[in-house]
C-alpha positions in Angstrom: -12.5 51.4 34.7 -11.7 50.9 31.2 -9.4 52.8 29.1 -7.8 52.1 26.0 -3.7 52.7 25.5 -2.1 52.7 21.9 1.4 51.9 22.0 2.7 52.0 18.3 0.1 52.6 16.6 -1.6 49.1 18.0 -5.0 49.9 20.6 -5.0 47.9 23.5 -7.8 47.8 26.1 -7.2 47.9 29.7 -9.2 47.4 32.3 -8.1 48.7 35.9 -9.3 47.5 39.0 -9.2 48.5 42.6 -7.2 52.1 41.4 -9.0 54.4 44.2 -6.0 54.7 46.2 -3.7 55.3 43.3 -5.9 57.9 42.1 -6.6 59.8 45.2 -3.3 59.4 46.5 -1.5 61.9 43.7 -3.6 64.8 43.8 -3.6 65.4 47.0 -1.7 68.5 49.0 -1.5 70.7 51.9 -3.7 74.0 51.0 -5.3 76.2 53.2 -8.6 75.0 52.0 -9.2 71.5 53.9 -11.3 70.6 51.4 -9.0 72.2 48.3 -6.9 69.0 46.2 -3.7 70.1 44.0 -3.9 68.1 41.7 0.0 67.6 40.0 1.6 66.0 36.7 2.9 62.5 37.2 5.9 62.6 34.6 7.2 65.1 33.2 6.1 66.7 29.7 3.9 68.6 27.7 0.3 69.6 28.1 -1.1 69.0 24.6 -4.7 70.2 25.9 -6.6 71.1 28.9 -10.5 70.1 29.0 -11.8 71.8 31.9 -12.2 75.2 33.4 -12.3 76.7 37.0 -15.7 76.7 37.9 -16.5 73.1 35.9 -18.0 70.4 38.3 -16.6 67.0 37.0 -17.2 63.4 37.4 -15.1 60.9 38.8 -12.6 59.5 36.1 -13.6 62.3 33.6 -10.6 63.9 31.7 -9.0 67.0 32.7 -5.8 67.1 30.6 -3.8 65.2 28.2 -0.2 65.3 29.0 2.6 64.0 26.3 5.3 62.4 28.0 7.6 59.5 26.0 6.1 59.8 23.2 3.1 58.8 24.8 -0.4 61.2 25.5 -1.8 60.4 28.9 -5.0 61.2 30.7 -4.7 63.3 33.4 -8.3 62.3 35.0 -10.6 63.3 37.8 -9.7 61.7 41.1 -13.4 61.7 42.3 -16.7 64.1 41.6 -15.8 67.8 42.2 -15.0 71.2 41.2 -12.5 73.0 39.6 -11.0 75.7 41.5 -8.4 76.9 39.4 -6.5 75.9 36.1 -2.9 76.2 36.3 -1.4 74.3 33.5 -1.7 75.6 30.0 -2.1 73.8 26.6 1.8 73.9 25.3 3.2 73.9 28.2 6.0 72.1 30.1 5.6 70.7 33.3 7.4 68.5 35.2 6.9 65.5 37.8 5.0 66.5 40.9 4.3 70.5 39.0 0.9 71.7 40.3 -2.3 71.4 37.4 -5.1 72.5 38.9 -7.0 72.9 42.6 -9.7 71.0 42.8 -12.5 71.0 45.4 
């Protein structure tokens, strides 16, 4: 995957490989769904927008949230293709490491 990072006002490109463990590894939890993912902030800071909805099937990769943390915004992403259970972060607010986002299916 490709993504590009701006770090003082400089865009840099960056190309990840081999990230499938990293990125299934976060969202998951213990739910009484088997098949329900939490999917939780990995620093600290403030939600600046939320993109998708309960009920919104997303792709792999595909932006959920933007989280400001340091200064910087981050992209809160889709860990694979699925659904959106529930939203439970909310543009403005503050969340910290490990808070719950959303349920994902």
């Amino acid at each position: 995957m490709k993504y590009k990072v701006t770090i003082n006002e400089s865009v840099y490109e960056v190309e990840l490989t081999n990230n499938e463990a990293s990125l299934n590894e976060a969202p998951r939890a213990n739910t009484s769904d088997a098949n329900a993912k939490t999917l939780k902030a990995p620093l600290a800071g403030t939600i600046l927008n939320v993109s998708a909805n309960a009920g919104d099937i997303v792709k792999a990769g595909q932006v959920l949230l933007i989280l400001e943390a340091m200064k910087m915004e981050n992209e809160i992403v889709a860990p694979s293709d699925c659904k959106v259970i529930k939203v439970l972060a909310a543009k403005g607010g503050a969340v910290n490491t490990g808070d719950p986002l959303m349920i994902l299916e």
